[in-house]
KEKE-3310 file (N, C-alpha, C; in steps of 0.2 Angstrom, whole numbers, plus 5000, padded with zeros to 4 digits):
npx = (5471:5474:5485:5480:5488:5500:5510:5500:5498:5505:5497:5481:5475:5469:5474:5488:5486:5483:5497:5507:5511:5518:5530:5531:5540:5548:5558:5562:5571:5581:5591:5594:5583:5572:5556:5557:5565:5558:5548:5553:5560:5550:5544:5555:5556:5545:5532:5524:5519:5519:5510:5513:5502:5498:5508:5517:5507:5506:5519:5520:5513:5520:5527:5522:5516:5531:5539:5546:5560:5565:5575:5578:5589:5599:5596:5610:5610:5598:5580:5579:5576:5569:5573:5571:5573:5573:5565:5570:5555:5549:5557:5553:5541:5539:5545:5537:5525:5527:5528:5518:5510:5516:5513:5499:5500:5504:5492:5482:5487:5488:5475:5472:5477:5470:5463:5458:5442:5434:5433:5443:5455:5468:5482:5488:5504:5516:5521:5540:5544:5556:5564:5558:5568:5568:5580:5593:5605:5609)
npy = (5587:5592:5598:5605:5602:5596:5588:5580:5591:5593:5597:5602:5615:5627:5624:5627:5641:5644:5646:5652:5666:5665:5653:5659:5670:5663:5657:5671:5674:5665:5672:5686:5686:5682:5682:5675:5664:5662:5657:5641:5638:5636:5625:5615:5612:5607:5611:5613:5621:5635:5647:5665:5674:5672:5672:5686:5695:5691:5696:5709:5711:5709:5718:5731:5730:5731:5721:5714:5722:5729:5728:5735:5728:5727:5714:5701:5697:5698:5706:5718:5713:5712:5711:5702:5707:5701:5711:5718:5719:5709:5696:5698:5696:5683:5674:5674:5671:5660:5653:5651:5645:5632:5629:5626:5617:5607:5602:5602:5588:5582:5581:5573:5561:5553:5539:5526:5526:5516:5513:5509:5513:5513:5520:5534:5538:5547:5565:5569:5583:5596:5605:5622:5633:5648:5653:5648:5652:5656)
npz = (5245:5228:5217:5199:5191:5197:5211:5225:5238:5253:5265:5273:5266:5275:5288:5284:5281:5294:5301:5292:5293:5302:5300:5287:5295:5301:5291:5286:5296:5299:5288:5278:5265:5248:5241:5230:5235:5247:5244:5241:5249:5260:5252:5251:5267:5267:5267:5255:5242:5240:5234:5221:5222:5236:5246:5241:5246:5260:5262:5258:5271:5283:5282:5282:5296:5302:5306:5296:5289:5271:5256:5239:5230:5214:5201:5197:5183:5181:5182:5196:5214:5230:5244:5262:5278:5293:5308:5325:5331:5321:5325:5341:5339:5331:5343:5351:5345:5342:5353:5355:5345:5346:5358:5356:5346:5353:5361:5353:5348:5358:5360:5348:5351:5359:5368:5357:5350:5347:5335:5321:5310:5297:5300:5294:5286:5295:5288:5286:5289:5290:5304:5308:5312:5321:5324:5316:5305:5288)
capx = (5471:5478:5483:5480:5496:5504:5505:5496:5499:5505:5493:5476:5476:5468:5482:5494:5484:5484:5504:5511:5515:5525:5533:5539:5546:5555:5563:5566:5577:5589:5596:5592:5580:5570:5549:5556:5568:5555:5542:5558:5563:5545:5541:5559:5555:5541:5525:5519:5519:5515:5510:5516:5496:5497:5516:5519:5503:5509:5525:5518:5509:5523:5533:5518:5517:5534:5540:5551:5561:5565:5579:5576:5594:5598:5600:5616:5608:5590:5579:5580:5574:5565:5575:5567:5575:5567:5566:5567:5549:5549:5558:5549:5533:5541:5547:5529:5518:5530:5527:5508:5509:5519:5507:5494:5500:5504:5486:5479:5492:5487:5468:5469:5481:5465:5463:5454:5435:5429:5433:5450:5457:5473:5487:5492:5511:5516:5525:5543:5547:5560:5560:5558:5571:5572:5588:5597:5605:5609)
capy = (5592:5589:5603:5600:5603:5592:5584:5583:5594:5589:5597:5605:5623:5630:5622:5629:5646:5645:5644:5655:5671:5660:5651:5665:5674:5661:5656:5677:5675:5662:5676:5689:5681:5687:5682:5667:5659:5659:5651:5635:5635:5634:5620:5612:5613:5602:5615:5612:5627:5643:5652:5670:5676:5672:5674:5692:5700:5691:5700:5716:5713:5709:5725:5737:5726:5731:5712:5714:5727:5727:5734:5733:5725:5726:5710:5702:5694:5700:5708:5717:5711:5715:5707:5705:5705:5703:5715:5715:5718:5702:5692:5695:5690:5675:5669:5674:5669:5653:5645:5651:5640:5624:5625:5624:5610:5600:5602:5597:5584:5578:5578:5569:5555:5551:5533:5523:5528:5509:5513:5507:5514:5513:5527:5536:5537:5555:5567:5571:5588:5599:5610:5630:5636:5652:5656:5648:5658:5654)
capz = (5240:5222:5211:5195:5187:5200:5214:5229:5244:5261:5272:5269:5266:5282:5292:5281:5283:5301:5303:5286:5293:5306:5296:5282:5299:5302:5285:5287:5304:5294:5286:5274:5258:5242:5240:5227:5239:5252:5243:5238:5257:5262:5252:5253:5273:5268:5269:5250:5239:5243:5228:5224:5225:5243:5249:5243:5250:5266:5266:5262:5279:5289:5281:5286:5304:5303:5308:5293:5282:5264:5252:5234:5225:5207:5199:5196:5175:5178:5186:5205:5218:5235:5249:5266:5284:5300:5313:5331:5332:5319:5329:5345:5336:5331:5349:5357:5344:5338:5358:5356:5341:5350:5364:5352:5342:5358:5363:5348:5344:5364:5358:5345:5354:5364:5367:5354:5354:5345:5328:5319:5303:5296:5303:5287:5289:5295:5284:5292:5288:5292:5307:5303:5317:5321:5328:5312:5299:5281)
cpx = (5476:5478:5482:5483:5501:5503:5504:5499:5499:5501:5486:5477:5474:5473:5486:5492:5485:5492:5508:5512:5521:5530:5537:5542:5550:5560:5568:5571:5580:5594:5591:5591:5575:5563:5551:5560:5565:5550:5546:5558:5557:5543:5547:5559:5547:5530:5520:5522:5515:5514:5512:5507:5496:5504:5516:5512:5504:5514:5524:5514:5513:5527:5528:5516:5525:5538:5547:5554:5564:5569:5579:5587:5593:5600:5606:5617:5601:5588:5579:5576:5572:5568:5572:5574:5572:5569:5567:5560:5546:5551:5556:5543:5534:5543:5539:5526:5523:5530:5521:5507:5510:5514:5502:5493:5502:5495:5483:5482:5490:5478:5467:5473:5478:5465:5459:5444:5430:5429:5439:5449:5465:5476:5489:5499:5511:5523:5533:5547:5552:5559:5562:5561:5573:5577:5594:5597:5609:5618)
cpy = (5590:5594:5601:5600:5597:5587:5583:5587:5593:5590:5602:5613:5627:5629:5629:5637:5651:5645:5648:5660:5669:5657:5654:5668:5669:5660:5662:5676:5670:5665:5682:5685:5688:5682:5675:5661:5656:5653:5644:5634:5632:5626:5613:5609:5607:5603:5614:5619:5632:5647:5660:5677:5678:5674:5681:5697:5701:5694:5708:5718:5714:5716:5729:5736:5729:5725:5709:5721:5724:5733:5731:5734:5723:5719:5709:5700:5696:5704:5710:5713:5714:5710:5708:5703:5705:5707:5715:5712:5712:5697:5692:5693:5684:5672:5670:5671:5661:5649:5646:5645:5633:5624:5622:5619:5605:5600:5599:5591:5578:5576:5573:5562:5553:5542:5533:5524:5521:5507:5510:5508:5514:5517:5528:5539:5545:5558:5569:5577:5592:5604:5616:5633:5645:5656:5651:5651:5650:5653)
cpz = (5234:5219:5204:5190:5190:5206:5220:5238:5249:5266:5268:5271:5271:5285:5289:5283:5290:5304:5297:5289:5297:5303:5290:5287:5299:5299:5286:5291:5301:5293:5281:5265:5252:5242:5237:5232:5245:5251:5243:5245:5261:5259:5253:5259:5272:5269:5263:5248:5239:5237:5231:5226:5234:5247:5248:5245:5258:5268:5264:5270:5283:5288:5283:5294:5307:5305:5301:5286:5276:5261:5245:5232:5216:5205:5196:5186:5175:5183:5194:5208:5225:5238:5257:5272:5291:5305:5318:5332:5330:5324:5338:5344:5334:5337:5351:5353:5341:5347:5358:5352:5345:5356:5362:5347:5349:5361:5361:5345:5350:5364:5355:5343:5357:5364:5363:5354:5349:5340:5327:5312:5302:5296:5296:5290:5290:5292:5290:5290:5293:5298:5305:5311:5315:5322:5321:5307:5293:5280)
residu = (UNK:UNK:UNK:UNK:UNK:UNK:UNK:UNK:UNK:UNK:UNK:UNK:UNK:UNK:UNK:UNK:UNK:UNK:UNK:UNK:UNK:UNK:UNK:UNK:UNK:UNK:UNK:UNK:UNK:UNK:UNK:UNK:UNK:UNK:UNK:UNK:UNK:UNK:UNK:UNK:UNK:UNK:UNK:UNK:UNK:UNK:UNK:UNK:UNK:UNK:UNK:UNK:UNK:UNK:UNK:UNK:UNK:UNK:UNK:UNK:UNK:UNK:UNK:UNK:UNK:UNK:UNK:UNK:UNK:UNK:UNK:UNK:UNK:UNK:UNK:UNK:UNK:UNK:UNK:UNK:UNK:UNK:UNK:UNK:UNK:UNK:UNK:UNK:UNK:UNK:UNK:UNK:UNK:UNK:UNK:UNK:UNK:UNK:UNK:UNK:UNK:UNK:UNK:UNK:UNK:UNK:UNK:UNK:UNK:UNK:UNK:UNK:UNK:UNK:UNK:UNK:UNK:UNK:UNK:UNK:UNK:UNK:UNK:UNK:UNK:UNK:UNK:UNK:UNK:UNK:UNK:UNK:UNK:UNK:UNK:UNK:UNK:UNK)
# end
């Protein structure tokens, strides 16, 4: 996938689909963030770019989920901001559903490790992005 402002995206967007609310909890459990810092951290981390279409709907889900709250701060040269933090309730959806996920990438990572089925293509190198740890702060 290639945007067409720039340039192309590390993984296809389903993937990324399947693994974003994960993923914004954990950037959250880092520390206390703001809607623009997560989109930067996410793609920093290696995920591609998360537009703000798609990110802030997400984190109104996880704030009615309750999985994260939110204080709105005055800027310090512009305008406030909405800062989010995780909650317990967040962070136990992140331990449960963050080994649902790892089981679920070892599984499919163990599928598609199969022995050679006759065919030969050329291994496209794999990206090596950063891990998204929960238990680290900012």
């Amino acid at each position: 996938m290639t945007p067409a402002d720039g340039p192309p995206e590390p993984w296809p967007a389903q993937w990324l689909r399947g693994v974003l609310d994960l993923a914004v909890l954990a950037v959250i459990a880092r520390g206390q963030t703001y809607g623009y810092r997560i989109g930067n951290d996410l793609r920093e981390l290696g995920l591609g770019t998360v537009k703000g279409g798609t990110l802030y709907p997400l984190l109104a889900r996880l704030e009615e989920i309750g999985a994260v709250a939110t204080t709105w701060r005055e800027g310090e040269s512009g305008p406030g901001r909405k800062w989010y933090e995780i909650t317990p309730t967040g962070r136990d959806r992140l331990l449960q559903e963050g080994a649902r996920w790892r089981t679920f990438a070892r599984l499919t990572s163990e599928l598609t490790n199969e022995p050679d089925t006759g065919t030969t293509s050329a291994a496209a190198p794999e990206p090596t992005p950063r891990t998204l740890d929960a238990g680290a702060q900012r």
